[in-house]
FILUMMI-883793 format. One line per field, with one value per residue (C-alpha): x, y, z; residue in three letters. Coordinates in steps of 0.1 Angstrom, whole numbers, plus 5000, padded with zeros to 4 digits. Layout:
<recs>
x	X	...
y	Y	...
z	Z	...
kedren	ala	...
</recs>
This chain:
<recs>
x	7810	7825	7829	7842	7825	7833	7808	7818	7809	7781	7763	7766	7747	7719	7719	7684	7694	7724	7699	7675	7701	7733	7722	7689	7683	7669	7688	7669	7678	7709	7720	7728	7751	7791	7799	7817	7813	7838	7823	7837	7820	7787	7798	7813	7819	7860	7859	7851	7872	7901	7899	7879	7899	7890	7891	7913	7891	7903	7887	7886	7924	7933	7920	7938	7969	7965	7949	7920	7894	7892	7863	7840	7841	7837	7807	7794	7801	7783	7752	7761	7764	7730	7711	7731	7713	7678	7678	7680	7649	7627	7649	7649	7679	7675	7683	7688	7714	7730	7733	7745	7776	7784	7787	7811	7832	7835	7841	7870	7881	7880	7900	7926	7928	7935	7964	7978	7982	7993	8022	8025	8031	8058	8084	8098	8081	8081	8053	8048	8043	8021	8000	7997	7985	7958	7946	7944	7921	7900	7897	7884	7853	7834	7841	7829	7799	7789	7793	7779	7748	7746	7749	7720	7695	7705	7697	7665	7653	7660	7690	7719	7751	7781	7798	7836	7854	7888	7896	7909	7893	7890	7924	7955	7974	8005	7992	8001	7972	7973	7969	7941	7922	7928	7923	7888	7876	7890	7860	7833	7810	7807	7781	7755	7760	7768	7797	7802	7840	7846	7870	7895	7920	7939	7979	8014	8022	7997	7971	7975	8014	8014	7979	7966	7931	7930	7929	7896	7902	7935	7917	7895	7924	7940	7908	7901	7931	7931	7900	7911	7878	7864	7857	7862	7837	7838	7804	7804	7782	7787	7800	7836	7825	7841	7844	7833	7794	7796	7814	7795	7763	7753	7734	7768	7790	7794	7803	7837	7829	7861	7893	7926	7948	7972	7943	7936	7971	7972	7938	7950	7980	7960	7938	7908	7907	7890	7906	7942	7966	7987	7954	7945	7984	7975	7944	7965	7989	7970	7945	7917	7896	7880	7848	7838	7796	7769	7751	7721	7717	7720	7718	7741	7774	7795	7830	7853	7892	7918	7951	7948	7924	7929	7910	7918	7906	7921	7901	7901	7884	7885	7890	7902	7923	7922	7923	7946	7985	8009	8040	8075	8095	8134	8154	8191	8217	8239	8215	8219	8239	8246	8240	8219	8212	8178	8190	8204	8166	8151	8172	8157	8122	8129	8141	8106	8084	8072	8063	8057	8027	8044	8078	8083	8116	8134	8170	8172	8139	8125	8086	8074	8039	8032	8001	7996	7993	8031	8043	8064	8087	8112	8109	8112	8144	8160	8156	8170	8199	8211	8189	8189	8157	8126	8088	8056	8023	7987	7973	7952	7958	7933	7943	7930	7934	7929	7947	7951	7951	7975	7964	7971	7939	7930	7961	7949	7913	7920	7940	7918	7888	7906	7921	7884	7871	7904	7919	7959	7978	8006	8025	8018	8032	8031	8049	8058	8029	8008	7979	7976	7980	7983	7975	7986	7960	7948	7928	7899	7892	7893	7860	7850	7879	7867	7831	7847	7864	7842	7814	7840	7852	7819	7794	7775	7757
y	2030	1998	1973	1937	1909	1880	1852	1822	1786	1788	1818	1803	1774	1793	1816	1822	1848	1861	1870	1889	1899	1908	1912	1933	1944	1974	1982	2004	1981	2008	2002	1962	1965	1983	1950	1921	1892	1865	1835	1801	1768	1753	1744	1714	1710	1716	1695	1663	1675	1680	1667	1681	1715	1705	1670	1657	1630	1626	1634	1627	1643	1613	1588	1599	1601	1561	1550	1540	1543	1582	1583	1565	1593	1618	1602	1605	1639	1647	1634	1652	1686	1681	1677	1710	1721	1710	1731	1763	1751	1773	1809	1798	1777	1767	1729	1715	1743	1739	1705	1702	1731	1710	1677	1692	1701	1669	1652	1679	1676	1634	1637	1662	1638	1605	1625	1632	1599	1586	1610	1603	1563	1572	1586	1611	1642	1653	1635	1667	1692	1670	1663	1703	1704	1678	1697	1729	1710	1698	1729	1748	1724	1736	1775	1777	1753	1781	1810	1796	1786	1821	1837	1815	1825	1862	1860	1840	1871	1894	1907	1916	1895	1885	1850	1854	1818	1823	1784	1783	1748	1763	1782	1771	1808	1808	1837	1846	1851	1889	1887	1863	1886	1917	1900	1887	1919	1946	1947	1946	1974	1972	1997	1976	1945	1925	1903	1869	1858	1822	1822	1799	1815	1792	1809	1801	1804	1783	1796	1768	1762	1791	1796	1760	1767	1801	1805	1827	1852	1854	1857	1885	1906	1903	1916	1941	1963	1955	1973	1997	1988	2019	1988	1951	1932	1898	1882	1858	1832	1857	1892	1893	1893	1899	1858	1828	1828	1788	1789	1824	1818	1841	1866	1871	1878	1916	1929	1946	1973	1988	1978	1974	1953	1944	1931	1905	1895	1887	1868	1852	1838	1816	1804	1828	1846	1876	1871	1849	1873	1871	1885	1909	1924	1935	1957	1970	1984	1995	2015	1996	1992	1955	1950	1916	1917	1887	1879	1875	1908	1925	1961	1961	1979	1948	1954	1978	1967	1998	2006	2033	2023	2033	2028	2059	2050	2012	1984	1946	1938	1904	1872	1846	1814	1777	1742	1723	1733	1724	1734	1725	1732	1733	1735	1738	1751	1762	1788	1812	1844	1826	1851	1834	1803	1800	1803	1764	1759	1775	1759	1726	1739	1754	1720	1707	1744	1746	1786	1792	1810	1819	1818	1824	1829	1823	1817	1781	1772	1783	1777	1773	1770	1754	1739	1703	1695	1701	1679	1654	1626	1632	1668	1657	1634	1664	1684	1658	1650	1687	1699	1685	1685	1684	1683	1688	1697	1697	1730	1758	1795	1828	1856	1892	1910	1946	1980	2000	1977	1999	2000	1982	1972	1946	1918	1923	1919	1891	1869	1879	1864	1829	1823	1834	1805	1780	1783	1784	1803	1780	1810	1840	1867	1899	1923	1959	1967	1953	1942	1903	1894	1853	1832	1794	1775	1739	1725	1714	1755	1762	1768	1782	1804	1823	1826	1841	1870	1877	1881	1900	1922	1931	1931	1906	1876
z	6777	6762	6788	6788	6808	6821	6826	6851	6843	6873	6860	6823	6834	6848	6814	6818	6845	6827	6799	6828	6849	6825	6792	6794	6831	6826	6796	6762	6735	6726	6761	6755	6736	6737	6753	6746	6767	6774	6787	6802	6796	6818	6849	6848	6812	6812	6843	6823	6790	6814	6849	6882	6894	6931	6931	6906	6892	6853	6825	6792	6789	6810	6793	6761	6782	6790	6754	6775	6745	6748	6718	6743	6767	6740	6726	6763	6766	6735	6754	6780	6760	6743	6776	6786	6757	6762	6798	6772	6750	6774	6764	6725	6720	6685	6694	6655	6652	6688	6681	6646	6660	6689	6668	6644	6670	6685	6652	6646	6678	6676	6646	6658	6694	6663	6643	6681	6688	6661	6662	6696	6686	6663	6694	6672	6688	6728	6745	6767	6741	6724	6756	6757	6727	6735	6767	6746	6724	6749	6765	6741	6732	6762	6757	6721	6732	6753	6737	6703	6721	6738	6701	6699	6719	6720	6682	6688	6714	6687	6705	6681	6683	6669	6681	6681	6678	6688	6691	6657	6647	6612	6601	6601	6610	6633	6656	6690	6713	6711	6676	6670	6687	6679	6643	6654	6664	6644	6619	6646	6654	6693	6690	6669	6688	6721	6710	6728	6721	6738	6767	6750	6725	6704	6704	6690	6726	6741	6767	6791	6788	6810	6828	6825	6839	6847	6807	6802	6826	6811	6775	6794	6806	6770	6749	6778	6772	6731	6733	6757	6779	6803	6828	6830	6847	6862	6873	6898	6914	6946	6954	6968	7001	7038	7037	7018	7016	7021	7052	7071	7050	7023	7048	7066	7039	7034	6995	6999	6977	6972	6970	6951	6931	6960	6980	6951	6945	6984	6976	6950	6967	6992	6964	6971	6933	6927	6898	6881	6887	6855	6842	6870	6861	6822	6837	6864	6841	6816	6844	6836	6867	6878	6890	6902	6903	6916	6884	6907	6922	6888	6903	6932	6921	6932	6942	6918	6922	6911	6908	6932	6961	6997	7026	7046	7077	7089	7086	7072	7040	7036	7060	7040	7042	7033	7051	7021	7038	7051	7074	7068	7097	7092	7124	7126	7156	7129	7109	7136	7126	7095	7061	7035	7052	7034	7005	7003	7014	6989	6960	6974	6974	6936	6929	6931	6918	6950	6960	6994	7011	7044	7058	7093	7110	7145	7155	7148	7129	7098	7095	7059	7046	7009	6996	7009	6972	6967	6995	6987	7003	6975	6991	7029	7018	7004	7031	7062	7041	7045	7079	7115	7118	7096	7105	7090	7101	7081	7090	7084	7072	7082	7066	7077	7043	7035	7017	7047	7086	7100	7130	7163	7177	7149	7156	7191	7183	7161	7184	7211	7193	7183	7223	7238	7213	7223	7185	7193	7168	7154	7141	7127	7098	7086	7062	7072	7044	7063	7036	7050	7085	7081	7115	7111	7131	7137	7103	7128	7141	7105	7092	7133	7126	7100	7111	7146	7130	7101	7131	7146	7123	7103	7134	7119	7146
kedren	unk	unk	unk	unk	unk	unk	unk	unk	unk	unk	unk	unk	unk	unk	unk	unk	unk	unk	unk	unk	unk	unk	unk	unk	unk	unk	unk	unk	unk	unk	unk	unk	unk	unk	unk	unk	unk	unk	unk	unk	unk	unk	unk	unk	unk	unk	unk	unk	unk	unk	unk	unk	unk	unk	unk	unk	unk	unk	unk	unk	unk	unk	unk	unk	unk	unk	unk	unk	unk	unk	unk	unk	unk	unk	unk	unk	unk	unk	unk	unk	unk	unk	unk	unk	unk	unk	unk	unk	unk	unk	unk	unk	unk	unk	unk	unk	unk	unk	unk	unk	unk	unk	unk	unk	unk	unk	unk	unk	unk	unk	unk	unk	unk	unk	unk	unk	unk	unk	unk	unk	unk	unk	unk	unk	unk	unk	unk	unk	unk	unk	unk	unk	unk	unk	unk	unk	unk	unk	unk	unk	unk	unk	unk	unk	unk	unk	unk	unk	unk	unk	unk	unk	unk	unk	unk	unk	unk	unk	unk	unk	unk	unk	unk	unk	unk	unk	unk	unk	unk	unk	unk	unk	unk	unk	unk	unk	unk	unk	unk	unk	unk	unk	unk	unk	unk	unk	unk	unk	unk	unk	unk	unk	unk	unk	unk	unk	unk	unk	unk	unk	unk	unk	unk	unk	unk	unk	unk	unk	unk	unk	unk	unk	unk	unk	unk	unk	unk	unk	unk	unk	unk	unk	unk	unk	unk	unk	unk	unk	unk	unk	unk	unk	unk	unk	unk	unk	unk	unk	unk	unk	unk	unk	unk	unk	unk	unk	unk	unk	unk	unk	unk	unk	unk	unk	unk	unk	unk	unk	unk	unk	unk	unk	unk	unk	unk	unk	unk	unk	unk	unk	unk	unk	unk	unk	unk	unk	unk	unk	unk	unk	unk	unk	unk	unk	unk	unk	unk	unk	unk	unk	unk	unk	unk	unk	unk	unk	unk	unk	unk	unk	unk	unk	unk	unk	unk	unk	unk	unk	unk	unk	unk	unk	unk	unk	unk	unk	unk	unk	unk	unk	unk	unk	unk	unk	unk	unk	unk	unk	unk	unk	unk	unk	unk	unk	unk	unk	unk	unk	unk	unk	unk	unk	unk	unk	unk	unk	unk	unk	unk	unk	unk	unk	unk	unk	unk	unk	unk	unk	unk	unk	unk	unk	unk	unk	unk	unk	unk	unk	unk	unk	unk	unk	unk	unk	unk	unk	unk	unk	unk	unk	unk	unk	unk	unk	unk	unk	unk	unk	unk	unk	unk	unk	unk	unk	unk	unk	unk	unk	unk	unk	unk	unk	unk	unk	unk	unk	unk	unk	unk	unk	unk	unk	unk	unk	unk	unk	unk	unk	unk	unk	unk	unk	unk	unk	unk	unk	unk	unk	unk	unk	unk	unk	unk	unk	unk	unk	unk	unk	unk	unk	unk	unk	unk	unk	unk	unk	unk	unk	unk	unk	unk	unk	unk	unk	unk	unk	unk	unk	unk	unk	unk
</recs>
């Protein structure tokens, strides 16, 4: 069965039990291989190329951006990568031949980041485009760091594999995405030997013009239906669980199990990803099931995601939510009766590529939830130069996800728990589908919130 795998940056940096746990298990020697694994950079690594996904805090990208001596920081980020690679010296990284790799690459990389700017000084080019081209770059450093090193010591533990660089440092061909890899694979024997193809792929299109840093799952998705895969497989730090581990606690967190794509695209939506759903959309179509595993519980099954998963008998799968929105609240005597009066509301939203989460409804008022990172005063202005009245609240969002809740006892159950525990719902919403039930709560009850129902819901103390 050829499978594709994913490796996070969390699991990569603990590759010592991705070699145990992943790669051999208890695998014949035959039984390693018909895989090809995709694997992001060591945790952290993109984060100081780029800038920190959670917090913000720039990277070296940044410092190109203001001419603030961007070699400096790549010269300390060498360092950094060659300490990475002395916590590997125990499974047989070849350290002479890790390092001389990742050197090259930073010199090629130093001198692509030089020609950049001095094009950039001229003025004859877009500065954007450029800049896109300079976080693609950047990008890509960690993601063949890691995958040349895992080449590395899979070869060094007499393990057969093939290291597939689809970064494109070294060629100068105008392919799309699609093609570079179906190029970079097309002569491999997947039966002979595990191939580890870097997460980045260097395209006419541009991986991160479209997907910025949900890039390697992306990659995934793509060489998962090239190859028409029997399975995809993501492997994660932990299972996908009845809630986040670091909120219930690893012990009360329940592995799904089974589920379907809809339940991930309603993940996905408040920032809890199984998986980026522009990749999870390729695999859908082309009827390639998902599963997402915990690299450290090698032989539990993990969680399969398919097209055509449905829980027969009612039940939630997943609580979810975040602590980082925020209400807009537009209220207006006039909207009442009134056909299309969002619509002049959503133009303004549009204006500024903000996508809601949740839109609520009443006769005068119409309740909107964004992420707090797309708030704006330009936004606010807009909106009280057309509406009578606009507020906005910082709040928190619960969702009870699942494929099949149709039933009438779990809203009841749920808003039973939260007002026995004094968490008032702000507002509430719910398609006639019925896959998310989203409560609006206060950002304080947040974390309380989630602990209450997932004890609730999954009989768990």
């Amino acid at each position: 069965m050829l499978t594709v795998e994913k490796i996070g940056g969390s699991s990569m940096s603990r590759f010592q039990d991705v070699l145990n746990n992943i790669i051999k298990g208890n695998r014949t020697e035959n039984e390693m291989y018909n895989r090809i694994f995709v694997v992001s950079a060591y945790n952290n690594v993109t984060n100081w190329l780029l800038e920190d996904k959670k917090t913000k805090e720039p990277g070296i990208y940044s410092k190109f951006v203001e001419h603030s001596f961007y070699k400096t920081f790549i010269d300390k980020l060498l360092i950094k990568l060659l300490e990475i690679n002395k916590t590997f010296e125990n499974i047989r990284l070849d350290q002479m031949e890790a390092k001389i790799f990742i050197s090259n690459r930073i010199k090629q990389t130093i001198n692509y980041l030089d020609s950049m700017a001095e094009v950039l000084a001229t003025g004859y080019v877009d500065r954007n485009n450029i800049l896109l081209a300079v976080r693609e770059i950047l990008a890509s450093v960690g993601e063949a760091h890691s995958a040349f090193n895992s080449v590395n010591i899979l070869l060094n533990n007499n393990i057969n594999a093939t290291f597939v660089d689809l970064c494109g440092f070294n060629d100068s061909e105008a392919l799309t995405i699609d093609d570079r890899i179906k190029k970079s694979l097309k002569n491999i024997d997947f039966s002979d030997t595990i191939t580890v193809v870097t997460g980045y792929a260097k395209g006419t299109e541009g991986i991160m013009r479209e997907f910025d840093r949900g890039y390697s799952e992306v990659t995934f998705s793509k060489i998962a239906v090239a190859v028409s895969a029997e399975e995809a497989i993501i492997h994660k730090e932990y299972h996908l669980s009845s809630a986040d581990p670091m909120i219930v606690g690893k012990e009360y967190a329940v592995p799904v199990g089974k589920t379907n794509y809809d339940v991930a695209d309603q993940l996905a939506d408040i920032g809890m990803e199984a998986i980026h759903p522009k990749a999870s959309k390729p695999l859908e179509k082309a009827g390639i099931n998902l599963r997402i595993k915990n690299t450290f519980e090698p032989f539990h099954e993990g969680t399969l995601i398919s097209k055509t998963h449905f829980q027969t008998t009612p039940k939630v799968e997943v609580i979810a939510g975040t602590d980082k929105v925020v209400v807009v609240e537009i209220q207006d005597t006039s909207m009442v009766g009134e056909t299309g009066f969002d619509y002049g509301i959503m133009q303004i939203f549009s204006k500024y590529n903000i996508s809601y989460i949740v839109k609520s409804t009443a006769a005068n008022s119409i309740s909107i939830v964004i992420w707090e990172s797309k708030l704006s005063n330009e936004l606010i202005i807009d909106l009280r130069a057309k509406y009578e009245a606009i507020s906005v609240k910082y709040a928190a969002l619960v969702c009870l996800i699942g494929s099949n809740m149709k039933m009438p006892s779990i809203i009841a159950t749920a808003a039973t728990t939260l007002a026995e525990n004094e968490i008032n719902i702000d507002a509430i919403s719910m398609s006639l589908k019925q896959v998310n039930i989203q409560f609006i709560i206060e950002r304080e009850h947040y974390r309380n919130a989630i602990i209450l129902l997932n004890r609730k819901f999954f009989k768990v103390q």
